[in-house]
C-alpha positions in Angstrom: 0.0 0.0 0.0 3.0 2.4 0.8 4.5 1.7 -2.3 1.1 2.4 -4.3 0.3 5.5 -2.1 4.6 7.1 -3.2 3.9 6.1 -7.1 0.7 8.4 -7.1 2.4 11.3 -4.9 5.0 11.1 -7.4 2.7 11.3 -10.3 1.0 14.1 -8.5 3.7 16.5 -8.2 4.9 16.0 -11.3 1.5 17.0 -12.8 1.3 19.8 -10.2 5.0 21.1 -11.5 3.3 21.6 -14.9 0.5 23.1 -14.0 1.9 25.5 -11.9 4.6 26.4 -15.1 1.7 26.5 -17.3 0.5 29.8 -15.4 1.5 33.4 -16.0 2.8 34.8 -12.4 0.3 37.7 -13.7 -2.8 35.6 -14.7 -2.2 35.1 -18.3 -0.4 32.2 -19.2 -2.0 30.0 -21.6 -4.7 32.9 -21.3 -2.5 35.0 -23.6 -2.6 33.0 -26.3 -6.0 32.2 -26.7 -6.8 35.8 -28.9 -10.3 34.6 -29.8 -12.7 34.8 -27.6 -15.2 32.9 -29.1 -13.5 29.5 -28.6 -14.1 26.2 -26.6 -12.7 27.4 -23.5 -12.3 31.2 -23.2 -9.4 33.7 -21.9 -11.4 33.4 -18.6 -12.3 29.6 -18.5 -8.2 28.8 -19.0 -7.5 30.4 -16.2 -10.0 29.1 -14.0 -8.9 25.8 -15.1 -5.2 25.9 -14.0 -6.1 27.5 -10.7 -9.0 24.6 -10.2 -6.6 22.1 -11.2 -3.4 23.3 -9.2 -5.7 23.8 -6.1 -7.1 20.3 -6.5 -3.5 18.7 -6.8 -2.0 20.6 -4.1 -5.1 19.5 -1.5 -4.4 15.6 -3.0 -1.2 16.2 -2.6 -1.4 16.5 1.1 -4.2 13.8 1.4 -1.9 11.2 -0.3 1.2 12.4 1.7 -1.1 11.9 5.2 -1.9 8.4 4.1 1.5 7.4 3.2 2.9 8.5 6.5 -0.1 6.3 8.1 0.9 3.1 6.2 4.6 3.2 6.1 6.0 0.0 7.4 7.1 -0.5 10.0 9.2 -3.7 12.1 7.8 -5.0 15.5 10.6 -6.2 16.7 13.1 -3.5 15.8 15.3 -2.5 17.9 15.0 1.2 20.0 17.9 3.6 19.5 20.3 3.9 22.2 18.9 6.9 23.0 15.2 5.0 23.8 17.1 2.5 25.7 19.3 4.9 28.5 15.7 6.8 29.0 13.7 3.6 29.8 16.1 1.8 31.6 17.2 5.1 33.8 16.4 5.3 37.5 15.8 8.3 38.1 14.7 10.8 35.4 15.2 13.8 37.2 18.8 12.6 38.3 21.7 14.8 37.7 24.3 12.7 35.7 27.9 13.4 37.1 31.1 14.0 35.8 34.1 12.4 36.7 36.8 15.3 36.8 34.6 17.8 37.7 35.8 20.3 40.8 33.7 20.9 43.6 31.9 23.9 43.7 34.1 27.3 45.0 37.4 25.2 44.5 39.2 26.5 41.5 41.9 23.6 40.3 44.0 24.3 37.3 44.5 22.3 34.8 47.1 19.2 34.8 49.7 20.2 32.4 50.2 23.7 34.3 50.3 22.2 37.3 53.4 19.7 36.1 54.8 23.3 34.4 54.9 24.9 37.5 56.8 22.1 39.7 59.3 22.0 36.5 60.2 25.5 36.8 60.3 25.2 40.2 63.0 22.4 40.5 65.2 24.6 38.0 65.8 27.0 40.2 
C-alpha cells in the first residue's frame, strides 16, 4: 500500500509542477494565447482551469502524503535507538548525571599540564 500510495504522490507532483509552469505569475499564461474569444474554452475559462486544477493537486497532494505516513511500514521487533534504551532503563529521570573530573563547587583547580609546568620551573631554580 505504501509503495502504491509514493507512485501516485510522485505522479502528483509531477503533474502539479506543470501546472503551476503553465501559469503566468500575472494571470495570463495560456490565457494569452488564446486571442479569440469565441473558442471552446475562453481567456477566462483557461484560467479558472489551471487554478481549479493546481488547487485540486495541491489538497491531494497533502491527502496522499497523510496516508503514506499512516501506512509506512514498520518492524515489530526493531530495535529502539540507544537513545530510547538509556531513558527507559534510567532510574531516576530527574537525576543529575555526574562527571568524573569535575571540581567541587568554590574550588578552582587548574589544569594538569600547568600544574606539572609549575613544579618543572620550580626544581630549575
Amino acid at each position: 500500500m505504501y509503495i502504491v500510495l509514493s507512485v501516485f504522490i510522485v505522479i502528483v507532483c509531477i503533474l502539479l509542477i506543470l501546472i503551476v509552469l503553465v501559469q503566468n505569475s500575472k494571470g495570463g499564461g495560456l490565457t494569452s494565447s488564446f486571442a479569440a474569444s469565441n473558442q471552446f474554452m475562453g481567456v477566462r475559462k483557461t484560467a479558472d482551469f489551471l487554478e481549479k486544477a493546481t488547487w485540486t493537486l495541491a489538497s491531494a497532494l497533502l491527502v496522499l502524503c497523510l496516508l503514506a505516513s499512516i501506512t509506512i511500514p514498520r518492524e515489530e521487533g526493531a530495535k529502539k535507538s540507544a537513545i530510547e534504551e538509556q531513558v527507559k532503563n534510567s532510574a531516576d529521570p530527574k537525576a543529575l548525571p555526574s562527571f568524573p573530573n569535575a571540581a567541587p563547587a568554590g574550588k578552582k583547580s587548574a589544569p594538569a599540564s600547568n600544574q606539572q609546568n609549575a613544579g618543572d620551573k620550580s626544581e630549575k631554580k
